[in-house]
C-alpha positions in Angstrom: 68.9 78.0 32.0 71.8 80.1 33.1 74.5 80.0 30.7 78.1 79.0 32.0 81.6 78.9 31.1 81.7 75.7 30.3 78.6 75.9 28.2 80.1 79.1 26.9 83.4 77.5 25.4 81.6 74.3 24.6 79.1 76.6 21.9 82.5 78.3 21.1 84.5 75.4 19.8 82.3 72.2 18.7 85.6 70.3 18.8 86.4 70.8 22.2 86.4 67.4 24.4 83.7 65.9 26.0 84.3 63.0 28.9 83.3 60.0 27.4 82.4 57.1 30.1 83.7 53.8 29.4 81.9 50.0 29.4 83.8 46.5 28.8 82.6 43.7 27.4 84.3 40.9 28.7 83.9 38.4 26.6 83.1 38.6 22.5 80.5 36.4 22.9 78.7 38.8 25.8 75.4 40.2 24.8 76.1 42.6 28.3 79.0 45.2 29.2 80.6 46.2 32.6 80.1 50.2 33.7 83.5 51.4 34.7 81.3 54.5 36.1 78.2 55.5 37.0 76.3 56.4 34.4 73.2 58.3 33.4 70.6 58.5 30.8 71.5 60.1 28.3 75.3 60.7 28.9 78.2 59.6 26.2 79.4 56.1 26.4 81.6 53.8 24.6 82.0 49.7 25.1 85.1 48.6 24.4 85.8 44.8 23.6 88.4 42.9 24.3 90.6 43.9 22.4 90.4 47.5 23.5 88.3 48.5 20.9 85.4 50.9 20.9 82.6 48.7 19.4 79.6 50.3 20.3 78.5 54.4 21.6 74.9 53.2 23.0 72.4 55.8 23.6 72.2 55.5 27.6 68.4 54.6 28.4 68.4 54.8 31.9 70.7 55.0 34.8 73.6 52.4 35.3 74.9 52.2 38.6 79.0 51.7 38.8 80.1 48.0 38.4 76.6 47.1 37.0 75.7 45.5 33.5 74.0 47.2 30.5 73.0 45.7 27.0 74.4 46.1 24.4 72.7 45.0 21.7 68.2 44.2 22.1 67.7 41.3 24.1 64.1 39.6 23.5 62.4 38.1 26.6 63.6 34.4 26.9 66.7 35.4 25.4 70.2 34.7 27.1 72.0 36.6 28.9 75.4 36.2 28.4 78.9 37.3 30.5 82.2 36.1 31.0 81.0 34.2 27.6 78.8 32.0 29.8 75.0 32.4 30.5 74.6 33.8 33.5 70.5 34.6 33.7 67.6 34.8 31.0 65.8 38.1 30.1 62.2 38.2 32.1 60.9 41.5 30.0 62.5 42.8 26.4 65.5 44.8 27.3 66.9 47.8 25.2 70.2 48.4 23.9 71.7 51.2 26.6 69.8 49.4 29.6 70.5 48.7 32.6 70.4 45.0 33.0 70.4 43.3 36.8 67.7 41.4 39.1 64.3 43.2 37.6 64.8 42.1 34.4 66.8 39.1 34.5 66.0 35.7 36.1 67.6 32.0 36.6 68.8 30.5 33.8 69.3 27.3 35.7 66.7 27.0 38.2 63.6 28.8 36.7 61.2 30.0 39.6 57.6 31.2 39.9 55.3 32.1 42.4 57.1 33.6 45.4 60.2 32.3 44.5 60.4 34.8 42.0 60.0 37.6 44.1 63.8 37.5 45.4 65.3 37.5 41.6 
């Protein structure tokens, strides 16, 4: 790897300041936060609650496209998913904290499908 300035200054001073992207839960009751940014694996990340609080620094598992959900705490298959306070889906597959969470791991909460139906979840 070819070594840069920023590298450079960053093994210099251990203090200096990283960029730090941001998450929001909505709702204190949400088991999902909102990317402010894009996001990807592995980057530095902090969910703030409500109240403007950092509540959480995930480790990042995978990419999170801008405006998209992640979770923030494990959610088992079955489980909720919860937004706005209010279930908006159920998990189809375990999900990890730092995930992404949208269509290919989340289904219906109201109108369960199968077959081909659940093809366009």
């Amino acid at each position: 790897m070819v070594a840069t300035r920023y590298n450079y200054l960053e093994a210099r001073d251990p203090n200096r300041l990283v960029m730090v992207k941001k998450a929001i839960q909505i709702d204190e009751k949400d088991n999902v936060a909102t990317s402010t940014s894009e996001v990807e694996m592995g980057e530095n990340l902090e969910v703030i609650s409500p109240n403007g609080v950092v509540i959480l620094k995930p480790k990042v598992v995978e990419p999170i496209p801008f405006g998209h959900k992640l979770a923030i705490k494990t959610i088992k298959k079955g489980e909720n998913i919860v937004k706005y306070g209010e279930v908006i889906g159920v998990a189809t597959q375990p999900i990890k904290s730092g995930a992404w969470v949208n269509t290919h791991n989340v289904g219906s909460a109201r109108m369960p499908t199968s077959g081909k139906e659940a093809e366009i979840l």
